[in-house]
Phi, psi and omega in degrees: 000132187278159180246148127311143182209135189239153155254091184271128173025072176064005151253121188302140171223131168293096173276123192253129141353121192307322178305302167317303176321294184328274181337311248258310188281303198115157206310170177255153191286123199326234175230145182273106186300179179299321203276351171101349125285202185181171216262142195264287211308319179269024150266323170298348202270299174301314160310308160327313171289315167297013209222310183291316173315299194302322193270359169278344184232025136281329165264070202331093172221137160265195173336292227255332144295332169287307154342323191270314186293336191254013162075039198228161148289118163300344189293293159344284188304321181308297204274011172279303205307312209287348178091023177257015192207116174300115183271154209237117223334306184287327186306304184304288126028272184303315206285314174297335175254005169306322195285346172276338196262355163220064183288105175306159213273286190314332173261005182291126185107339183273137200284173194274161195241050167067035153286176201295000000 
């Protein structure tokens, strides 16, 4: 299937179906009350999950290659990203240091920015 593709002042932009996008971001962040708060754990569980995601495709790895460096099921990694699976210290534990040890060549050395 072709993506529509748009162009603002030079920049090419992909337009995707909001379902894709999902997949894309990682689970949605719970809901913001009136008072300006939200439910802590399944905002940490979607924040984790949005952490894992960005920095698995920043090393351009997939699942099933990250899953395999942290010593995990990939199935395990699938139901972290997607928020349907509570992660659990060591499983968190494994994945950071898969992710360190396949650290892109420009940020090795570099401090780390609040990641997972």
């Amino acid at each position: 299937m072709g993506r529509t593709t748009i162009d603002i002042m030079g920049t090419r932009f992909v337009l995707i179906p909001e379902a894709e996008l999902a997949a894309i971001e990682g689970p949605d962040f719970p809901p913001i009350s009136e008072d300006g708060t939200c439910e802590a754990l399944p905002f940490l569980h979607a924040s984790i999950a949005r952490d894992i995601i960005r920095e698995r495709r920043e090393r351009g790895l997939t699942q099933a290659q990250l899953a395999k460096l942290a010593g995990i099921r990939q199935e395990t990694l699938s139901r972290l990203e997607s928020g349907k699976h509570k992660p659990n210290v060591r499983t968190i534990e494994r994945i950071e240091a898969a992710l360190k040890r396949k650290r892109p060549e420009s940020k090795r050395g570099a401090s780390k920015r609040g990641g997972i």
